[in-house]
C-alpha positions in Angstrom: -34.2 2.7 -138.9 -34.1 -1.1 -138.7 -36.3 -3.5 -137.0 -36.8 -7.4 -137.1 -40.2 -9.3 -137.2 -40.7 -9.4 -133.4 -40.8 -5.5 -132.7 -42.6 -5.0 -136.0 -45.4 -8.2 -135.2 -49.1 -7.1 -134.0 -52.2 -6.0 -135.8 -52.0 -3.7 -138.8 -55.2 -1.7 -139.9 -55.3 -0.1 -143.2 -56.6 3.5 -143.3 -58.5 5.1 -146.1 -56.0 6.6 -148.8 -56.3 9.6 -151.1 -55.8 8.9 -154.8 -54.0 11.3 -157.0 -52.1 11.9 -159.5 -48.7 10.8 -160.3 -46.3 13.5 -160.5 -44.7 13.3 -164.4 -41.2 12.6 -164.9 -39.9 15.9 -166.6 -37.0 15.9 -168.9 -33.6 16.7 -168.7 -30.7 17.6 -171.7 -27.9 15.0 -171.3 -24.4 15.6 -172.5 -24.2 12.6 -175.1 -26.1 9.8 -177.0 -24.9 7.2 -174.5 -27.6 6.5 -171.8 -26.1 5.0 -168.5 -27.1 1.6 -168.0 -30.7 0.7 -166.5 -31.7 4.1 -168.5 -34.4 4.6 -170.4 -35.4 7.0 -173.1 -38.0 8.0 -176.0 -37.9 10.7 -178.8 -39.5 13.8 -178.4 -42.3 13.9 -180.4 -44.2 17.5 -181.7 -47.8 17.5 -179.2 -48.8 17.7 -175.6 -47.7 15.4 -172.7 -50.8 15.0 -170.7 -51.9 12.8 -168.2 -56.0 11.4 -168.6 -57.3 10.2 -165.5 -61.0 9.3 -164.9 -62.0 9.1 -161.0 -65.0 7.1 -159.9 -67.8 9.6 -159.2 -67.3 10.2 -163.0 -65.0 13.3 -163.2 -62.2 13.1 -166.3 -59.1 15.5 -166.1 -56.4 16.0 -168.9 -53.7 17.7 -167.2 -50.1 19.0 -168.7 -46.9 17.9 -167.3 -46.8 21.1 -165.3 -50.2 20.5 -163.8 -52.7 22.2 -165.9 -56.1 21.5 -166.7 -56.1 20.7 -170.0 -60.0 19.2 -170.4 -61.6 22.3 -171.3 -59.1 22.6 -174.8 -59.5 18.5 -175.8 -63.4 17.8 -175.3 -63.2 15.3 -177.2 -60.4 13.7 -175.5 -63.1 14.2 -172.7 -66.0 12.7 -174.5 -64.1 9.7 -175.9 -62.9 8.9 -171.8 -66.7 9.2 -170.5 -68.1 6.8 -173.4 -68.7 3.1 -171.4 -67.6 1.3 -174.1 -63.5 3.4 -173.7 -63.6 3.2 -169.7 -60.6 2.4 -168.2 -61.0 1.2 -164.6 -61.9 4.4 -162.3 -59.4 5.8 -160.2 -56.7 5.5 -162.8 -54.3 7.8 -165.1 -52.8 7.7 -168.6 -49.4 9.5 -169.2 -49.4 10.2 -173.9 -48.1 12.5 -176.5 -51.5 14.6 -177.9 -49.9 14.9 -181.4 
């Protein structure tokens, strides 16, 4: 669908939005060493792909790439994300390799 500025022009009002998670990026065998260009690519590394994300009212989730609460099996993961002094802004996530 196309439009130009004039049908487009008025007011726009913003609307609350729902934070959550990104969805991973799951990989995917490829048939040779040679990545097409604009590719990217890292090593696979022995650990667990998790996502860390800390939401404002406090809450900290470690999830896998599949989607599964992780928290419970890393509390210290856990601890180190609720110390002030390691607080990443609220309402944010962290995709690593738990070696």
């Amino acid at each position: 669908m196309e439009a130009d500025a004039q049908q487009v022009s008025g007011v726009w009002k913003a609307s609350a939005m729902t934070w959550t998670l990104p969805e991973p990026i799951l990989t995917a065998p490829v048939p040779g060493p040679d990545l097409p260009p604009g590719s990217a690519a890292e090593p696979k590394r022995d650990g667990y792909r998790a996502q860390l994300a800390r939401y404002a009212d406090g809450r900290v989730l470690l999830c896998s790439r599949q989607g599964t609460d992780m928290t419970a099996a890393f509390p210290e993961i856990r601890w180190v994300a609720l110390r002030s002094e390691y607080q990443a802004p609220p309402n944010r996530s962290n995709d690593k390799l738990i070696p």
